[in-house]
C-alpha positions in Angstrom: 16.1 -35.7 -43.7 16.2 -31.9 -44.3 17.6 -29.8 -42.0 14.2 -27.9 -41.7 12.8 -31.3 -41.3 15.6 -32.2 -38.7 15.1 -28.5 -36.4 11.2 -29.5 -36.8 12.0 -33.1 -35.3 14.4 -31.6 -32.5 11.8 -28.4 -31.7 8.7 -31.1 -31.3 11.3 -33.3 -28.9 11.6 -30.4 -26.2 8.3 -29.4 -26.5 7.3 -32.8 -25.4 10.0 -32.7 -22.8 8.4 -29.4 -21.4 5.1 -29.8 -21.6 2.9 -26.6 -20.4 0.2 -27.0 -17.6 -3.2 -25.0 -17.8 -2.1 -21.6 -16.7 0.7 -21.7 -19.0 -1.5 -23.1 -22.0 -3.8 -19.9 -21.5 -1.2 -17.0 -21.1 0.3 -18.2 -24.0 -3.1 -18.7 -26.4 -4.0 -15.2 -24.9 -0.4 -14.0 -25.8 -0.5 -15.1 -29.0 -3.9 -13.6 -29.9 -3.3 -10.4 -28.3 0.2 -10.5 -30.5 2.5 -10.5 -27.5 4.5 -13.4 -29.4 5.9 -15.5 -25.7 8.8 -16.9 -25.6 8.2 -20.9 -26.9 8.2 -23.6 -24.3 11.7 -25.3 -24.8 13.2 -21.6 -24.2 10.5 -21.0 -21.1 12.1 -24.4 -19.7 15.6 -23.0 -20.4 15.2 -19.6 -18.4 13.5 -22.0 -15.7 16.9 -23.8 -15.3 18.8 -20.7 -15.4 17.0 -18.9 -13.1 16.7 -21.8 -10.5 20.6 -22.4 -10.8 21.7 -19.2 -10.3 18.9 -18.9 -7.2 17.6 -15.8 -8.6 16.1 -13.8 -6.5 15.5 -10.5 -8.8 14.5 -10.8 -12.2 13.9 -8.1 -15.0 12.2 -8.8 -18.1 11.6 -6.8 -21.3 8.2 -8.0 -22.6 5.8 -10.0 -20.7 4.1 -12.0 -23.2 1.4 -11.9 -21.4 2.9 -13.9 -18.8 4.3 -16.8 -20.1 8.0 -16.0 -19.5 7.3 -14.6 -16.1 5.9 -17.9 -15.2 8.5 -19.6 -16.6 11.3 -17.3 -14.5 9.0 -17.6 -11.2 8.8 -21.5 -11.3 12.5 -21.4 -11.1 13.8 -18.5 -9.0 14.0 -18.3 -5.1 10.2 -18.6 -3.2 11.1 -15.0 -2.1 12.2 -13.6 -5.2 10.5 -10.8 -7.2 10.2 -10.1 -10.8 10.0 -7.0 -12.2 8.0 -7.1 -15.7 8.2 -3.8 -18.1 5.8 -3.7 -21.0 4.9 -1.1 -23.0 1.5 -2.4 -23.1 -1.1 -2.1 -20.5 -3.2 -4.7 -21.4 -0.4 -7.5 -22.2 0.8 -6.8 -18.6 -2.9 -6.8 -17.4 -3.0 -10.0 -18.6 0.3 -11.0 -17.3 -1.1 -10.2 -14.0 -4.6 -12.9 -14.5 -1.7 -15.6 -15.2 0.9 -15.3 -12.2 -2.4 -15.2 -10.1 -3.7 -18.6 -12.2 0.0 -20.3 -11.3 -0.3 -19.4 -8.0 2.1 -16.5 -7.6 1.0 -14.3 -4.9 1.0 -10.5 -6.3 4.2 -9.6 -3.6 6.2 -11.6 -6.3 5.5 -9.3 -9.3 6.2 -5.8 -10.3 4.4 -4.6 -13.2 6.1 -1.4 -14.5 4.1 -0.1 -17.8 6.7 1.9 -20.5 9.4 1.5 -22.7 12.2 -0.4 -21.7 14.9 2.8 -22.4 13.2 4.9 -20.5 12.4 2.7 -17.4 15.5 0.6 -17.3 17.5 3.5 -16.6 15.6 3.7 -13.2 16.3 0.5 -11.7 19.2 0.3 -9.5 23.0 -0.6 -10.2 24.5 -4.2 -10.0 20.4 -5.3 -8.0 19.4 -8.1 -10.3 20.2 -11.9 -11.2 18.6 -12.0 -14.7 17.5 -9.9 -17.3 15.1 -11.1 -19.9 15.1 -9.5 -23.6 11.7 -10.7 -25.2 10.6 -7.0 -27.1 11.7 -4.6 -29.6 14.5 -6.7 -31.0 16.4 -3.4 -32.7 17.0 -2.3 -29.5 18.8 -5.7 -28.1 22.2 -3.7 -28.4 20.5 -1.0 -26.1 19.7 -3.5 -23.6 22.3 -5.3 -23.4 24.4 -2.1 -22.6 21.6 -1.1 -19.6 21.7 -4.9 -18.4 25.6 -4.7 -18.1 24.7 -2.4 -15.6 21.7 -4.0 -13.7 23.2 -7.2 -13.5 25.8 -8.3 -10.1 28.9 -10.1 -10.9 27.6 -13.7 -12.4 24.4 -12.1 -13.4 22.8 -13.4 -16.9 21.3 -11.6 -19.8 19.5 -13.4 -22.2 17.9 -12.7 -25.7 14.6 -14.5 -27.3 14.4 -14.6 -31.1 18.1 -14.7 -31.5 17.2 -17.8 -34.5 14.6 -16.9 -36.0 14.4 -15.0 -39.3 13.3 -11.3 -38.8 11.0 -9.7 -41.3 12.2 -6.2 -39.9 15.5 -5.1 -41.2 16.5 -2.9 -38.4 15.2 -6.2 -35.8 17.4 -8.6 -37.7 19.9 -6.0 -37.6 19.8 -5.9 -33.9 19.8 -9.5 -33.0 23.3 -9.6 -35.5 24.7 -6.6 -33.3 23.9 -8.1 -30.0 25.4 -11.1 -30.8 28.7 -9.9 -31.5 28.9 -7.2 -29.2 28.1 -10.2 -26.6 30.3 -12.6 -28.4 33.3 -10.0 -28.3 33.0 -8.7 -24.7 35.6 -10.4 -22.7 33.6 -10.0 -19.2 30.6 -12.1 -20.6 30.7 -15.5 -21.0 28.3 -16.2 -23.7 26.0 -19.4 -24.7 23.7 -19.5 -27.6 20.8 -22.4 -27.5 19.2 -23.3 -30.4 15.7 -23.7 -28.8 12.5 -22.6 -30.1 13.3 -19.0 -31.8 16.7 -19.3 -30.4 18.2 -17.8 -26.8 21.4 -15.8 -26.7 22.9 -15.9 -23.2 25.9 -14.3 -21.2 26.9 -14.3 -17.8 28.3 -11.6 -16.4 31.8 -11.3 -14.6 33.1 -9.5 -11.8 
């Protein structure tokens, strides 16, 4: 077996062993038509288990995908928790909103903030969040990383989508590469990199 063949074999495995109900199944056809690109269903899974272990309560994430990582996070933080969702597209986050309401998410647990991450990521307040998610503009993963470190308590986690997958972008592929060392060479992160779906880069933060 080919090693392509093998990842194929190992991808089709955890999507079977994540399977996505209805309201998941439309974010993500709506996402993918509307070119939002969601994060795949093994790595929706994996920020399901990391959110519920670390009982998050507040969540950030860059990209909404047009929901489909936001339901992911909701189904496993606290029933009380909120997450906040930035998107520089209006529509992709009007969207998001059709599919928490679809998976039962009362509105109170969302907070839609249209714009670009750098400039609204800056606003959100020191050391207030659990998790940050890094689903957009892949160049400026270095950028993020550097605002999360800030956003994020002591045992907070950051993680990175498409931190496997081939990047047609030369300045994208250069920034997945940069985040990954600055992550891998930062001795208050304790980093983990899964090899699910388009791959997921994760650190959690120390005190």
């Amino acid at each position: 077996m080919t090693r392509e063949a093998a990842i194929n074999e190992v991808q089709t495995y955890g999507e079977w062993f994540s399977p996505e109900d209805e309201p998941l199944r439309e974010a993500r056809r709506l996402g993918e038509e509307f070119g939002a690109e969601p994060i795949g269903a093994t790595g929706g899974a994996a920020l399901r288990f990391v959110a519920s272990l670390i009982r998050a309560r507040t969540v950030v994430e860059i990209g909404s995908g047009c929901g489909v990582s936001g339901i992911w996070l909701l189904r496993g933080m606290h029933p009380q928790g909120v997450l906040t969702s930035v998107d520089v597209e209006p529509e992709n986050q009007r969207l998001a909103k059709i599919a928490y309401s679809d998976a039962g998410f009362a509105a109170s647990r969302t907070r839609m903030i249209s714009g670009r991450a750098l400039d609204v990521l800056p606003r959100l307040t020191d050391a207030a969040y659990d998790l940050v998610f890094c689903d957009a503009m892949p160049r400026e993963y270095p950028d993020y990383l550097s605002a999360a470190l800030r956003l994020l308590r002591p045992g907070g986690v950051i993680a990175f989508d498409d931190a496997l997958t081939p990047l047609s972008d030369p300045a994208d592929a250069r920034g997945v590469r940069a985040v990954a060392g600055l992550v891998a060479e930062d001795e208050n992160l304790i980093p983990l990199f899964l090899p699910l779906g388009d791959g997921l880069l994760v650190a959690q933060k120390q005190g």
